[in-house]
Structure formats: structure tokens, C-alpha cells
BABAMAR-929280 format. One record per residue (C-alpha): x negated, y, z negated. Coordinates in steps of 0.1 Angstrom, whole numbers, plus 5000, padded with zeros to 4 digits. Layout:
# residues N
XYZ;...
This chain:
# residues 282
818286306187;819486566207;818086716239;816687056240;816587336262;812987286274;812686946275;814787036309;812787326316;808987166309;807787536297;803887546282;802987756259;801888076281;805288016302;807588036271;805388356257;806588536289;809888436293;813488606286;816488466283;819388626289;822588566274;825788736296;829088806284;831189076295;830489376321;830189666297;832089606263;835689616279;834689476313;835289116329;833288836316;830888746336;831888376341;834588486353;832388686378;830488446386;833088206394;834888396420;831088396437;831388256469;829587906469;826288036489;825888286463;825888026436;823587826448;821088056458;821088266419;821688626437;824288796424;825489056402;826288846374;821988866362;818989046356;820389446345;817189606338;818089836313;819289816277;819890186267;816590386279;814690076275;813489826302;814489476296;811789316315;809189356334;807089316366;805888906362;807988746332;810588496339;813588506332;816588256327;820188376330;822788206315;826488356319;828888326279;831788016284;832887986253;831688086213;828387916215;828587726252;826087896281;826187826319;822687856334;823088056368;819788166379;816188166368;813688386383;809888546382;810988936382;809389136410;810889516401;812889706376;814490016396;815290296370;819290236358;819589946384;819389546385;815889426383;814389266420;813188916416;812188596436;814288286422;812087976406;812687726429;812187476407;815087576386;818087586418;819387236414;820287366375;821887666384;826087636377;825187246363;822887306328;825187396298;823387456265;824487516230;823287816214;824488056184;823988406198;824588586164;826388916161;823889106185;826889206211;825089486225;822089276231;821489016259;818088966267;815788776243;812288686241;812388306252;809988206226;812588316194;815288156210;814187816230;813987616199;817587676190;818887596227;820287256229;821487116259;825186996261;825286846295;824086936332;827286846352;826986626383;828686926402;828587306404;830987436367;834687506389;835687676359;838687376356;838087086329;840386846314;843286986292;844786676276;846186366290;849986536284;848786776314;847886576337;849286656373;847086586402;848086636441;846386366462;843686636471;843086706438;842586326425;840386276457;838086556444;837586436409;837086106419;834086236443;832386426416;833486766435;835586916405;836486886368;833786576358;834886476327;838486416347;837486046357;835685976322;838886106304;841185876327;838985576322;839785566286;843485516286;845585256300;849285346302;852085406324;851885666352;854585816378;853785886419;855886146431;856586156471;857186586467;858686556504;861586306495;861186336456;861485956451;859085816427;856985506419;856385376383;852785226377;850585056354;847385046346;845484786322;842184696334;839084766321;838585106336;841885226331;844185486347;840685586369;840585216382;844285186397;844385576408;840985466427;842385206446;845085426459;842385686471;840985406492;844285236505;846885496494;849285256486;847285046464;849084766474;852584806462;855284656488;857784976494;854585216494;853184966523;855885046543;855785396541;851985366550;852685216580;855385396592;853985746580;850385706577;847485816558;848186146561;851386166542;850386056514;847386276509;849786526517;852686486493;851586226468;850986396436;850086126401;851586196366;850486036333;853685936315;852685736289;849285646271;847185416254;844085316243;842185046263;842684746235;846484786237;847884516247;848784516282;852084316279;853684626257;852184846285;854084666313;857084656288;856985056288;856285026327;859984826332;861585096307;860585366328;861685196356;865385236345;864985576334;864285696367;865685396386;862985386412;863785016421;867385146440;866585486447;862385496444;859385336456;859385056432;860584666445;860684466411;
């Protein structure tokens, strides 16, 4: 059964009657979309729903609010996918201008996390609805455990992650279907020293996957392996956070059997022959 819009939001009856929601796309008809506005906000701006991504007061000659309602701003991501990025009690409409408003509180820990689902229908011009015609039809898709960076995952063929990068997935910080995606595979993966461009071939079989043996090189960096050990020492934590980068080169689903991964692990091996000129020792 899937969740809806205000089973999040925990609107009565009177609430809902004077609500708006507000459905973003673009700046005028040829203008830049708005999550792309709102996602060069700076952080503050994000978090506190003040911006001028919200709340235009006018449609035309006609007010789209007024003094009292609520309104909930959601910003277009894709065809029928809706970011929310503020809620507010509207305070003022000034003629031709933004409306004023005092933020809901309540609402702030949702703002840049709630994503719902809902067909807008071929009303371009309009953006502001009566909350009541439209709440039924909201469904929510997720509420992400960190602000929307605008960066998800793009396929396991594309994954390239500097250490940095890896280290910000893995603490929620960007991109959080990253981790899930990477704990569904096992497979063969590549760690590429970008200073000396030698390389170490991996794999990964365990329960958790790919996430589970790139986690434990977040915590030691060298995850154990004899050649990266010595580099560790010799270089230190830094170095690796500062050239490491990880590579997916081949994968697999979490039943395949872990002997053929280890098989493909050896053939990479020689491709790149990391044992004489890489990081690998066997």
C-alpha cells in the first residue's frame, strides 16, 4: 500500500481546505528550472525554505494566495518526481512581487529530503493548486536521509569515486541510493593510486557486497592488503584519501558464485599486471 502525501504531513480537514501546493518548474517559460535554482542555494538557504525558488504571488493579474493559507512548495525533478523545499503560513502578497511568509516549523527537517509522485497534467502556465484537489493524488516516493545534491547513481558501468567521494556516500552526506546500489553486486573492482598510476585489483563476495569491502578501506584505507600496508605506513592516511580513487570493473549479482568472481579477479590481474608493476602481492 503506498504512502501518501499527508500521511507525512498529518493535515485535518480545515488545514488541507486552506492549503496550496505549489508545483515549480522553470523561471518564466524559457527560464532555468528551478531545481536547478535551488540547488546552487547555498546550504543555509536550504535549510531554512527562504529563497527565490517559492511563493510568486501572482499568476497573471490574479493573487495566488493569500494572507493565512499554507502553502507547500515543491520544486519539478523530473516528469512526475517533486522535491519539497519549503512550507509556510503566508504573511503578505506585495503587488507583482514574492509573497512574505513565516516558514512551518514543523515542516524544516522535510525540506530538500520529501520526494513525492504526482501527475501535474498539461497546466504549464499553472503552479499553484488548491491542496485539497491535489493531496489525494500525492504519493510519497522517499524522504532521503540527506539534503537532494542533485547527484544519484547512474549505473554500475559509471562508477568512479575519489576517496572523498566514497567517504561521503558511505556517511549518508551525498547520492543515498550509492551504498544500497553497491550492496547488491559482488564483482571485481580496480584502486587506482592517481599519483603513481599503479593499481590494485579487488574482490568483493560477502554478503553486503562491493559496499562491505570499499567500507573497510574507508576505516583502514588499505583494507588489509600487504603492498597497500606498506604504502600506509610509509605514506600515511592522508595519501590515500588523497589519490585513491575505486572503479567497478566487473559485476555480479550477490548468488554468484564467489569462486568465478575470484577467477575474474586473477584475470584482471594479468591484464593490468598489478602483481609486478601494481599494488597487488598474489
Amino acid at each position: 500500500m503506498p504512502i501518501m502525501l499527508n500521511d507525512i504531513l498529518h493535515l485535518g480537514g480545515k488545514e488541507i481546505d486552506n492549503s496550496r501546493i505549489e508545483l515549480n518548474m522553470t523561471a518564466g517559460r524559457y527560464g532555468k528550472a528551478y531545481i536547478d535554482r535551488w540547488l546552487a542555494l547555498p546550504a543555509e538557504a536550504k535549510e531554512s525554505g527562504i529563497s527565490d525558488c517559492s511563493y510568486w504571488g501572482w499568476y497573471g493579474n490574479k493573487r495566488n494566495f493569500c494572507p493565512g493559507q499554507w502553502v507547500f512548495s515543491f520544486a519539478k525533478m523530473s516528469s512526475e518526481e517533486w522535491l519539497l523545499i519549503s512550507a509556510a503560513e503566508i504573511a503578505e502578497v506585495p503587488e507583482g512581487g514574492r509573497a512574505k511568509v513565516n516558514i512551518l516549523e514543523r515542516y524544516k527537517s522535510l525540506f530538500g529530503r520529501l520526494i513525492i509522485k504526482h501527475y501535474k497534467g498539461h497546466t504549464r502556465e499553472r503552479y499553484v493548486f488548491k491542496m485539497s484537489n491535489r493531496i489525494g493524488d500525492c504519493e510519497v516516493k522517499e524522504i532521503l536521509p540527506c539534503v537532494y545534491s542533485g547527484e544519484k547513481f547512474e549505473g554500475y558501468d559509471n562508477v568512479y569515486l575519489p576517496f572523498y567521494r566514497l567517504k561521503q556516500v558511505f556517511n549518508g552526506e551525498i547520492m543515498p541510493t550509492y551504498r544500497d546500489a553497491l550492496e547488491k553486486i559482488t564483482g571485481v573492482y580496480c584502486l587506482t593510486d592517481r599519483h603513481t598510476g599503479k593499481l590494485y585489483i579487488g574482490s568483493a563476495t560477502g554478503e553486503d557486497g562491493v559496499a562491505q569491502r570499499w567500507g573497510s578501506y574507508l576505516n583502514s584505507k588499505h583494507g588489509g592488503n600487504v603492498k597497500l600496508i606498506e604504502l600506509h605506513k610509509k605514506e600515511g592516511a592522508e595519501y590515500f584519501e588523497e589519490h585513491f580513487t575505486f572503479t567497478v570493473l566487473e559485476y555480479f549479482g550477490l548468488s554468484y558464485d564467489p569462486e568465478r568472481v575470484k577467477q575474474r579477479e586473477q584475470y584482471w590481474k594479468r591484464c593490468f599486471d598489478t602483481i609486478k608493476n601494481g599494488y597487488n602481492d598474489n
